[in-house]
Steps between C-alpha positions, in 0.01 A plus 500: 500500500456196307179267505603164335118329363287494210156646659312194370583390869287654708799440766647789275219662385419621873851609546459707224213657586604572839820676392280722242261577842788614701661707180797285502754497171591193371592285248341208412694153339219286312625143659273186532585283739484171221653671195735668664608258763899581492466908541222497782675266714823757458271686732279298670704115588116358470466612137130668558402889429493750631852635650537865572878663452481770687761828439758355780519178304300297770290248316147404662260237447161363545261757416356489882860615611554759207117620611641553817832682463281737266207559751828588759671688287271733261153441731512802725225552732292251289668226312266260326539243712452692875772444727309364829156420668178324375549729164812325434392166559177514264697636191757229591191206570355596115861543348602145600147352384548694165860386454390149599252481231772586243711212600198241460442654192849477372527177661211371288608677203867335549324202541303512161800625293829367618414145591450266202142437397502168642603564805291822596289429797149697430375463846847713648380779232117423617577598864770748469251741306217373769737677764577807286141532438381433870702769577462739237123496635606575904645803354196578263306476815707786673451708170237867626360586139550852582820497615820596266728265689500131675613614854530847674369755275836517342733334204708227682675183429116304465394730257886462284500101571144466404519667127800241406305182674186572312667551187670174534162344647334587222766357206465218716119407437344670808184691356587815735198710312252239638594318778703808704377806335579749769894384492449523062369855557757624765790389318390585196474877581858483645631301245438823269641773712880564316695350809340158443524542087846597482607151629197276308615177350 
């Protein structure tokens, strides 16, 4: 199994980390989706990271979709993300929020460093961090200090999606330590078990 990305995505990253959870084998080729243009879109037509080339030669894409051909296909009785019911719907609810603040905060980062300095529009960046921020502190509000995990008791796709938007929150300019220091303290105690390390940045 292949896994085309460089793990400064957090797109990738949580592929990664997922196939590390699940015990998966794989190899990993370091692409970025702007140095790199050429080879990524070999695999994936829109040119962005992360594809997954699995053993039959199948390529998939979108980490969502590669999330959920692994959860099928190496989740057993309890894949990370669960596979019906009101469980399934609140890992799904904070995985989309999570994933949604990465894209405003690689919007506004894309906005900052690939646009020419005169044409960089401050109040896009302004409210695109606003939103990752606003919703970076719905999910601090769900955080139980006492509780290993975001949702169920249990390691699941939150918990895995929540590590890499932090991380990428945080690089970003959102002061995680003060203004959602529950999420700082839960992903930074899963950020330093080895499944999480092996795939850090």
């Amino acid at each position: 199994m292949l896994l085309i990305g460089v793990n400064r995505s957090p797109f990738t990253r949580r592929v990664a980390i997922t196939l590390n959870i699940y015990g998966v084998p794989f190899e990993q080729r370091a692409l970025s989706g702007f140095g790199d243009r050429a080879e990524v879109r070999a695999s994936n037509p829109l040119g962005r990271i992360p594809a997954l080339v699995l053993d039959s030669g199948e390529t998939l894409i979108d980490s969502d979709a590669i999330i959920d051909h692994l959860d099928e296909a190496y989740g057993g009785d309890q894949p990370l993300t669960p596979r019906e019911g009101a469980n399934r719907r609140a890992v799904l609810k904070v995985t989309a929020m999570m994933m949604g603040v990465c894209e405003k905060c690689l919007h506004a980062a894309y906005e900052g460093n690939h646009r020419p300095s005169e044409k960089v529009h401050r109040p896009w960046i302004d409210d695109c961090m606003a939103q990752a921020a606003n919703a970076l502190n719905a999910i601090e509000a769900m955080i139980e200090p006492k509780q290993p995990y975001l949702l169920l008791e249990r390691l699941t796709q939150a918990d895995v999606t929540a590590v890499v938007t932090e991380r990428l929150a945080r690089a970003r300019g959102i002061d995680t330590d003060v203004h959602m220091p529950g999420l700082r303290a839960l992903t930074s105690r899963l950020a330093e078990q080895p499944l999480f390390q092996v795939s850090e940045p």
